[in-house]
N, C-alpha and C positions, 0 to 999 in steps of 0.2 A: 504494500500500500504506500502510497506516498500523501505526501502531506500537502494543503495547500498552502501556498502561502500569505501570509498575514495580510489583512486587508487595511490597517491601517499601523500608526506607531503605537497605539494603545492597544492594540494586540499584541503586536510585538511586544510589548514592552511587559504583561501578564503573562506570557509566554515564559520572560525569561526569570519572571519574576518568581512565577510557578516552579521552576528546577532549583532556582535557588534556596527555594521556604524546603526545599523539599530534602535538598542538602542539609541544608542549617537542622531540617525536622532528625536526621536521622545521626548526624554530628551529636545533638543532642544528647538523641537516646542513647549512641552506643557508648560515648565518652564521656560525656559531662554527669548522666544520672545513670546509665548503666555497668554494663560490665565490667567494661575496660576502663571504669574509674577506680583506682588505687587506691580510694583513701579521699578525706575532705580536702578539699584544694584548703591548702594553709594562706597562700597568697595567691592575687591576680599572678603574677611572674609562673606559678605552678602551673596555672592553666593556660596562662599560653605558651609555655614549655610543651604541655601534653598536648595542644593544639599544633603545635608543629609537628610534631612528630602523628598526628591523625593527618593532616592533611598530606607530607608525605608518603604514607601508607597507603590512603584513600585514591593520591595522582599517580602510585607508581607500583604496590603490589598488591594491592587486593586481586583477586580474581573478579573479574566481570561476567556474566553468564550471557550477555549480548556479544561479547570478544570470544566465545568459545572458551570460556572460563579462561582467559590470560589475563595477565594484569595489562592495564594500559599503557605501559612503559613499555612493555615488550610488542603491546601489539601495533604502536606507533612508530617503534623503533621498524620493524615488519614490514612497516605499509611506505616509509620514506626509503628503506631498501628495493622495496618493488620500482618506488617511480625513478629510483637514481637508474636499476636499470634498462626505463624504459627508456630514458633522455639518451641513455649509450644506443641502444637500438635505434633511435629517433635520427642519431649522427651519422651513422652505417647510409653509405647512399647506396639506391640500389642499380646493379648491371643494367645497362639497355639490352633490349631484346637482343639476342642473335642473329645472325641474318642467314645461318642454315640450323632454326630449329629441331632438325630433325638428330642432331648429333649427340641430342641429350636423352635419347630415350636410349631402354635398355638392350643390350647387346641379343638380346630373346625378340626383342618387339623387332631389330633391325633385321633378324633372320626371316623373320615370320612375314615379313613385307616384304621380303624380294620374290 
């Protein structure tokens, strides 16, 4: 399916606003109030110490289950290796035609035609 797109900037704009709340919603739960909280933040400085190190995690190894469970890092890393070598293929010019086609077929097809 594809998406359409935004009909004006205030869609746009709840759009992105949407992934964000949606981020912050689950930042929340996993770090601040749940699991992966250590203990009472003693200072602001604590939590955003643990907030670096969440959003590290979050940009570079969680598994994603729309990546084929890879982490992002890897699968970015992946996809800017494809396009590098398409640009190499892109520079490859290719041969002009031949002007006796027929020399490229196989040595069975050349018998079989005479």
């Amino acid at each position: 399916p594809t998406l359409a797109p935004a009909k004006s900037g205030v869609d746009n704009y709840r759009s992105i606003n949407a992934l964000a709340e949606t981020v912050n919603g689950y930042y929340k739960t996993e770090l601040v109030r749940g699991p992966a909280r250590s203990g009472p933040w003693k200072t602001v400085e604590d939590l955003e110490l643990a907030t670096l190190g969440w959003v590290h995690w979050h940009n570079a190894q969680r598994l994603h289950s729309y990546l084929g469970d890879v982490p992002p890092i890897e699968f970015e890393n992946a996809f800017y290796a494809v396009q590098a070598d398409r640009e190499l293929l892109v520079g490859i010019k290719q041969r002009e035609s031949p002007s006796d086609p027929g020399r490229f077929t196989s040595p069975s097809a050349a018998v079989a035609g005479t």
